[in-house]
N, C-alpha and C positions, 0 to 999 in steps of 0.2 A: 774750622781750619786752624791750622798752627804754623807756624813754624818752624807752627817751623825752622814750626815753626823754621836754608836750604838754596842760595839765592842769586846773588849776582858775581862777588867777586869771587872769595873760595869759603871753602865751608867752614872757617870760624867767622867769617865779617858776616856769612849768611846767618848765623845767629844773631845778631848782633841787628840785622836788617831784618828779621822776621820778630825781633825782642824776644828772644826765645827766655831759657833760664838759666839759671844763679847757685851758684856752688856756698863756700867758704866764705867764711865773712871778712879775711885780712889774710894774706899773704899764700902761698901753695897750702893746696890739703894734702893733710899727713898721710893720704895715699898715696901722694907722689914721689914723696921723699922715699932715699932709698935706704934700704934696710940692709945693716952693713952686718948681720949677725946670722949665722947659719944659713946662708945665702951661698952657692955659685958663684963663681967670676962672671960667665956669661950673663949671669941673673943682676950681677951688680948694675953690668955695662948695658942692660937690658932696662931695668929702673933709673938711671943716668941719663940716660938716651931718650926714654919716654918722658922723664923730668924735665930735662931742657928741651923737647919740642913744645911740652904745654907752656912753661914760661916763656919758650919765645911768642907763641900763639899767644897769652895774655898780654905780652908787651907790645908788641907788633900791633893788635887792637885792643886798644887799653878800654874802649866804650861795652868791649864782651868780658871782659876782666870786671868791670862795673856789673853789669848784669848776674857776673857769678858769683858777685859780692867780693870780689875782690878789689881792696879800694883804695891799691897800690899806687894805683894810675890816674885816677877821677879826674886830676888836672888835662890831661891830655889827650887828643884826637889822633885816630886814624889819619897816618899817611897816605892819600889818594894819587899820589904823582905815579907817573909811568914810570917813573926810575924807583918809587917803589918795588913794584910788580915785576921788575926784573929780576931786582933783589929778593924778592920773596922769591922767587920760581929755583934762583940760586939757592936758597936755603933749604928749599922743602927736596931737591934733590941730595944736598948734600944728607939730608937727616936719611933719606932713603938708604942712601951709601951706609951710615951707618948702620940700622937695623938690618938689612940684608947681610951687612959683615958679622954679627951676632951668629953664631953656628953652637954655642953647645947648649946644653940640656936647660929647657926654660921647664916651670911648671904649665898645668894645660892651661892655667887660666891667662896667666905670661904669652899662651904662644898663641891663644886667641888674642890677645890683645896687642900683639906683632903681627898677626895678618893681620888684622881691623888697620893699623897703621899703615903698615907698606898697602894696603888694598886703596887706603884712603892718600896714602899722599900722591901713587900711581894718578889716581884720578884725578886730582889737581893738578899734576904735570898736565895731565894729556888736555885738560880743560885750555889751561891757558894757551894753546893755540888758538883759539878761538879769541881771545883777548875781551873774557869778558866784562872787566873795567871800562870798555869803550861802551858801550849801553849802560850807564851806571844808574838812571832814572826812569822809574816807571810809574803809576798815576795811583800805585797801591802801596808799594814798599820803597819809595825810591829815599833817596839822605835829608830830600827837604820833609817827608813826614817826618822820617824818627828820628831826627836830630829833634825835630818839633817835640815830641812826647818823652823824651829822655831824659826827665825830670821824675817820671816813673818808676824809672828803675835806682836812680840817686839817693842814697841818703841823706837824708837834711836836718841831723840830730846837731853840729856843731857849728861854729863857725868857722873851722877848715872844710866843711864839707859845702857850706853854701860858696866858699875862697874856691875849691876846686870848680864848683861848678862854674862860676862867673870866670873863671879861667877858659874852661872848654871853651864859654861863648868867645870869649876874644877870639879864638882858633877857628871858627868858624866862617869866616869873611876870606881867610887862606882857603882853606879845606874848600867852599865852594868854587874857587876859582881852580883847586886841580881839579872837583869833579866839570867843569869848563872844559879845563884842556884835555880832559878825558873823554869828552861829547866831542869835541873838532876834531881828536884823533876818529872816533868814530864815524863821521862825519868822511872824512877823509877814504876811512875802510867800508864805506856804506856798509856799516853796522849801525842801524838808528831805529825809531820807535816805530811806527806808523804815526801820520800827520796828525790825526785829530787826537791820538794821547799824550804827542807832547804840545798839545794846547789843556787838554786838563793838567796835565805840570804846569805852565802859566800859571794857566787860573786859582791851582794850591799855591805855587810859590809866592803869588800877587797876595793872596788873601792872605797868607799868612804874615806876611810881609808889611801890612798895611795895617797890623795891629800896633799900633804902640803901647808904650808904656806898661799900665798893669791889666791891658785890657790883650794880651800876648797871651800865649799858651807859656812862654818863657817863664812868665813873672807868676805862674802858681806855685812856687814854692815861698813867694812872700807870703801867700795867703795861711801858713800853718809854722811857722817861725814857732820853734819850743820857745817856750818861757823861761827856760832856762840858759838863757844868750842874753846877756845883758842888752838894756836898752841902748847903748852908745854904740853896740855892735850891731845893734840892729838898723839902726839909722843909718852907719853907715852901708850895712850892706844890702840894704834895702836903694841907696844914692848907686853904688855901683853897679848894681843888678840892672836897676832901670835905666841908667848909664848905658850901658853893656847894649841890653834891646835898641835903644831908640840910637846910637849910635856907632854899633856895629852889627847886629844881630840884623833888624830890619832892613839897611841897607844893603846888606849881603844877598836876604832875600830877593828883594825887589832887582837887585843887580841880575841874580840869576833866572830870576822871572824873564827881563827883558833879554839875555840872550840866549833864551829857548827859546823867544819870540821872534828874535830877529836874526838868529842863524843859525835855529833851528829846524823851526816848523816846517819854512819851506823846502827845505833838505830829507824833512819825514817821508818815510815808506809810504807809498799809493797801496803796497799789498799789504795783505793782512798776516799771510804766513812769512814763519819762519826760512820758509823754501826760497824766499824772493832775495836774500842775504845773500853776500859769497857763503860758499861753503856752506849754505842754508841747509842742505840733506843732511848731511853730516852730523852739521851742528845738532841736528834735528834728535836723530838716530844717538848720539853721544847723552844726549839728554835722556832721551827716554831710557835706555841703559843704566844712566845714574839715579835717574828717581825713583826707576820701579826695581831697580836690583834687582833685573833678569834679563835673560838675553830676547826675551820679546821682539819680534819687529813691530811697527806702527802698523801693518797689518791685521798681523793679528789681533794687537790691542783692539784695532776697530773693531774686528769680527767678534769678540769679545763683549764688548760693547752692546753690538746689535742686539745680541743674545739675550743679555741683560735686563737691557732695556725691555724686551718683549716678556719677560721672568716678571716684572715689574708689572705689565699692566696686566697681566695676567693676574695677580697679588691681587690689583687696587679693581679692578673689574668685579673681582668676588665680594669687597669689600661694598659695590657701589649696587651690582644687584641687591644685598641683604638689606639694605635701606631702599630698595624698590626703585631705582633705577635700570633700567632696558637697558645702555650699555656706558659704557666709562665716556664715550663722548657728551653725554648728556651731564652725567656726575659731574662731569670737572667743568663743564659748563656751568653747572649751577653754583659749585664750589666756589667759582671766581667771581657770580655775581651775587653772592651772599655777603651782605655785609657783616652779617652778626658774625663770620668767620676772622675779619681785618681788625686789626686795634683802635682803640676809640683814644690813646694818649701813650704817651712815648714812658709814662712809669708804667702804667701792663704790661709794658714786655718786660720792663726787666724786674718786676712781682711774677711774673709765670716763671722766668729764668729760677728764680732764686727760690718758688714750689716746688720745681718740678728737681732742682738740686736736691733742695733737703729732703724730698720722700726719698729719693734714691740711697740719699747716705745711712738711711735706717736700713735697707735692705745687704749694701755691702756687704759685710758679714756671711751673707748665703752666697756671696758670687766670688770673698777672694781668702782666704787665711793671712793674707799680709794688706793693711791697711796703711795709707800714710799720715804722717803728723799733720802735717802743711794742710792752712785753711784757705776756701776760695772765696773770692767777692766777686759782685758781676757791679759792673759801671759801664757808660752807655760810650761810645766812639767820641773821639774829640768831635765838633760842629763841621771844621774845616774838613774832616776826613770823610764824612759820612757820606758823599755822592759816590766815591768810587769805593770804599771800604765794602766788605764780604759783610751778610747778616753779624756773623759774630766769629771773634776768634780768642786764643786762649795765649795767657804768657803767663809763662813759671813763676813763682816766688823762690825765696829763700829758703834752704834747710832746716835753719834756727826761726823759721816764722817773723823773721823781724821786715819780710816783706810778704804778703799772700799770692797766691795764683792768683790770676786776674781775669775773670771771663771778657771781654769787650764786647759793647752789642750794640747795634746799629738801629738806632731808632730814631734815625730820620726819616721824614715823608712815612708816618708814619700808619697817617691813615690810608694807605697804598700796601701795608705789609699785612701777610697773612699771619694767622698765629696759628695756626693748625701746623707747622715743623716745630715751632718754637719746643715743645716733650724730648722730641729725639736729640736739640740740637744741646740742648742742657746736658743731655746724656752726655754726647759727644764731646763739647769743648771741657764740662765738669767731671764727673762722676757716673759713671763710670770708668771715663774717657781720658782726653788729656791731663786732667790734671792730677788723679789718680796715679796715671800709668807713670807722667813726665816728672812728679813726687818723691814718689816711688825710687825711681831711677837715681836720682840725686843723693836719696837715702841710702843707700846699697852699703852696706861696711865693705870694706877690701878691695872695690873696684874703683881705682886709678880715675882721678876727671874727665880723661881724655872717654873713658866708658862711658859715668856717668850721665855727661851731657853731648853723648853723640847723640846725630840727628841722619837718621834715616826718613826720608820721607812716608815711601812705603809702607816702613812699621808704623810711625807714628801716627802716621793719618788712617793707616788701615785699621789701627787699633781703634781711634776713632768710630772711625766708621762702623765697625762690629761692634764694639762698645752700645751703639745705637740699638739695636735688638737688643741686648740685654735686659733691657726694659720687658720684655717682652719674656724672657724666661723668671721674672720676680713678678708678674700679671700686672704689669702698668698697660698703657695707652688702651686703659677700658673705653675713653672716648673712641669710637669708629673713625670720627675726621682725625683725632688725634693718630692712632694708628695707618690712616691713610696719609696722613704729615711724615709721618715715617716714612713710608714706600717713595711720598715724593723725595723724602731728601736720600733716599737709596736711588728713586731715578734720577736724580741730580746729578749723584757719582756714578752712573751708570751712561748719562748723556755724555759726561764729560771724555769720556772715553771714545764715544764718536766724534763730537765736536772739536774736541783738540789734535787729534790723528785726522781731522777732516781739514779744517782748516792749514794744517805744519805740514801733514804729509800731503791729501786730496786736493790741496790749493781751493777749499771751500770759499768762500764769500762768506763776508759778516753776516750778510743778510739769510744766509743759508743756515749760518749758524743760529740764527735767532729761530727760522723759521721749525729748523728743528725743535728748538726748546717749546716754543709751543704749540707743537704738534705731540708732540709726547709727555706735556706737563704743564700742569694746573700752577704754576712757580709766577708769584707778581711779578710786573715788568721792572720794577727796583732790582728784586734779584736778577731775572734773566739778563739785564742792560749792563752790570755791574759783573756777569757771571762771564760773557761773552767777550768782553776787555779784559778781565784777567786770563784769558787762558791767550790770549792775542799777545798780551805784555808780556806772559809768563813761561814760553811754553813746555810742554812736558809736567811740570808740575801738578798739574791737577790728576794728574795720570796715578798716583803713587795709592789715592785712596780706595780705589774699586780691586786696584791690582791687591795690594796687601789683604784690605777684608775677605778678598777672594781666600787667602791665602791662609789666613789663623782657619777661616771655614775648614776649609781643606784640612787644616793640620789636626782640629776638633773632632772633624767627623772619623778621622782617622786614628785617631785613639780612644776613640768609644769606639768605634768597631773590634779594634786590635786589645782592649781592656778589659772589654763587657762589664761587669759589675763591681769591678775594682779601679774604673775611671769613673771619677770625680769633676764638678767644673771647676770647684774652687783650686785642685789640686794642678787642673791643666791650668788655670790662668796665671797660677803664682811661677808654674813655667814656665809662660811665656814670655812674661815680664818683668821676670827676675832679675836678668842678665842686661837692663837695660834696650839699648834701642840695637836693634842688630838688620844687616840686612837679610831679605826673604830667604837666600839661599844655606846661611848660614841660619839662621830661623831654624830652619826646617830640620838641618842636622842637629839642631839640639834635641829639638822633640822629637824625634826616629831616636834618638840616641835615650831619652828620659821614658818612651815608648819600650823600648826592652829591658830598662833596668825594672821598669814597674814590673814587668811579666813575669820577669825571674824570679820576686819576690812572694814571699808565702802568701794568702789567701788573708791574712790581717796584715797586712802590711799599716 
């Protein structure tokens, strides 16, 4: 899963909230800037215009300016006040005003990138009717995690860089008391969590709250102090840093531990969907629109789903006779009660993670003509995170490598976790997959930041997700369970499609939700328990990855039909991901469109 890496306020802080990725190491990238030499007027006021929505966008959230390596800001937090959010809603209209005023001649990659804008800031207008600052906290992505782990994305080469940091912390004891006043508004508009997940908010914001000193998630950047920071400087900001924690940082926590506890919980949603909200259908429907970039109803998504799902056991049934099992009931019966299938220690999974990486990176070459620079590391979830955290998810590095991809993998409760996904899931979050594709993207010459590190859901996770077969065209998951870890984590995003349209739209029961997962899926109770609260916290979300993979399928099998012997996979991947993250429908017209230039061309092309 990524980031998304896509999320609560609007789509730059949901970067920011999902750690997604990292641009430029200082100040705009020279894509932005506008090119004052055989250029258009319109073209001028067209790069102008695009220029100062990203630098408001980096100043506005200076913590996603950080992640893109921008390190204008380091010192400064996100505004969370409602009188924020008015002002932003002010702004993104007025930028609208202007790109719409733009009328003459752009280049085509110009006026793709002026609908990508007016498409995306449309939709943050219409969002914020919905007021989704008032829900600002959820048990997976909310500000008391990644404020936690935002040490990760910082650099900590100087001593203005550990000054910026020990800055933010001060900011922090404000900042959690707008996201406060941003819960009682909610509170107010019974816009709120369900009861028992903002009791796991407690219980993170307690725990983390009651670390002190250097025993913090804060205080890991004491632990790698360059050597090249004199010792006088290090003393003392080694005094302020821990200052900082035990006297603003941790009290902020435990502050907002106790009023989610005490004027919260009891005010949490008894239901589980989204429908149970004002304007919950709505809301509902708006979502799903946004994340799968299609006009899909939640209907169909389910019927879709169904479908799916039953594609899936059909897969793993075949997979379950050839190893001499009568039918998949029995198979995934014994699957779950074999232990030599579960991890015996929390380093195995991330030694599989980092095997099943590396065979893949030898193969690349057969699957893409453009490969990226940026290297990946896999590290295990902070401690604190790992009850409600997903198996694993993926966050960008830097362009210049001076930060890596980062796979995260949940290796808690560990001897509960299967390793039979652990092949496909390598694929997914690494290489093939995100970190590849999201690489890639950042890399792009000539394509403007606001390109680079757009975040469609759909595409990115769908890429994901199809990414996962790829293994499977280069003759990997020779293991049977391993190939069968596949199918589950395709029926994974195959459930999710019923269970989240089941629950938002069908008004499902938790317990219905569970009861589905295993009935159709061998998936430990760690995942299932953890899988079923994110789509409750989340909704819509999980929707984007079965939709998109559907979606590249579709656009594959339709240019090997439409090609015959002069389509290539390397040749279609490097199209699909060339142009960065784009929505499905837009997707689609590129490859119809790169689908006829191929045909016109001579027989050696």
């Amino acid at each position: 899963m990524f980031l998304s890496r896509l999320l609560l306020i609007c789509a730059a802080l949901e970067l920011f909230l999902m750690a997604g990725a990292s641009a430029q190491n200082s100040g705009p990238a020279p894509s932005a800037q506008v090119n004052s030499q055989n250029v258009s007027d319109s073209s001028r006021v067209f790069e102008a215009t695009l220029n100062d929505l990203w630098e408001y966008t980096l100043k506005s959230h200076p913590e996603l300016a950080t992640i893109f390596g921008d390190n204008r800001y380091n010192d400064q937090v996100t505004d969370w006040s409602p009188q924020f959010f008015a002002a932003d809603l002010a702004k993104k209209r007025e930028f609208l005003a202007r790109f719409e005023a733009i009328k003459g001649s752009l280049s085509a990659q110009q006026q793709l990138t002026k609908s990508l804008a007016e498409r995306k800031l449309r939709e943050d207008i219409e969002e914020a009717q919905f007021k989704p600052w008032e829900m600002p906290e959820n048990q997976m992505y909310g500000p008391h995690l990644n404020y936690a782990s935002m040490q990760h994305t910082m650099p900590f080469k100087t001593v203005k860089d550990y000054e910026n940091y020990i800055a933010r912390l001060h900011k922090l004891p404000r900042l959690f008391d707008q996201i406060a006043e941003d819960m009682r508004l909610g509170i107010r508009d019974q816009f709120v969590q369900p009861r028992y997940l903002l009791e796991k908010i407690v219980e993170q914001a307690q725990g983390i709250g009651e670390k002190q000193g250097e025993a913090s998630p804060f205080a890991k950047p004491l632990t790698k102090m360059p050597g090249e920071i004199a010792a006088q400087d290090q003393a003392r900001i080694r005094n302020e840093l821990l200052a900082a924690i035990n006297n603003e940082v941790d009290p902020a926590y435990l502050k907002l531990a106790r009023f989610v506890k005490d004027e919260c919980v009891a005010k949490g949603r008894t239901e589980f969907g989204i429908w149970s909200v004002p304007n919950g259908a709505a809301r509902y429907r708006f979502y799903v629109r946004k994340i799968t970039t299609t006009n899909m109803t939640p209907e169909q998504i389910h019927e879709i789903g169904l479908r799916e799902v039953q594609h899936d056991e059909k897969e793993m049934l075949a997979i379950a006779q050839r190893l001499r099992f009568k039918d998949l009931k029995s198979f995934s019966e014994y699957v779950k009660q074999d232990r030599q299938l579960y991890a015996t220690s929390r380093e195995q999974i991330l030694d599989l993670y980092r095997q099943h990486i590396d065979q893949m990176g030898q193969e690349l070459p057969k699957l893409f003509g453009k490969l990226p620079k940026a290297k990946v590391i896999v590290q295990p979830f902070e401690m604190y995170e790992e009850k409600s955290a997903p198996g694993a998810d993926y966050q960008t590095g830097t362009p210049d490598g001076s930060r890596p991809g980062r796979i995260r993998v949940n290796t808690g409760d560990f001897e509960h976790r299967q390793l039979i996904t652990i092949e496909s899931t390598a694929y997914h979050e690494g290489v093939p997959g995100h970190h590849l594709q999201l690489s890639l993207a950042q890399e792009l010459p000539g394509l403007p930041p606001f390109r680079q590190h757009a975040s469609y859901t759909a595409f990115i996770e769908g890429w994901g997700l199809y990414a996962e077969q790829l293994g499977k065209d280069v003759g990997f998951y020779k293991d049977p369970y391993s190939d069968y870890g596949r199918l589950e984590n395709d029926m994974l995003r195959a459930i999710r499609l019923v269970v989240d349209t089941g629950v938002h739209y069908k008004h499902w029961t938790r317990q219905q939700m569970v009861d589905f997962f295993h009935e159709h899926s061998t998936a430990d109770e760690p995942t299932v328990q953890a899988e079923v609260d994110r789509y409750i916290a989340w909704p819509a979300q999980a929707l984007g990855y079965k939709v998109g993979q559907l979606k590249i399928l579709e656009l594959r099998e339709r240019a090997r039909q439409a090609l015959g012997k002069k389509f290539t996979l390397s040749d279609f991947h490097d199209e699909v991901i060339d142009s960065g993250s784009l929505p499905l429908d837009v997707l689609e017209e590129r490859v119809d469109e790169w689908i006829a230039s191929q045909k016109s061309t001579g027989p050696n092309h």
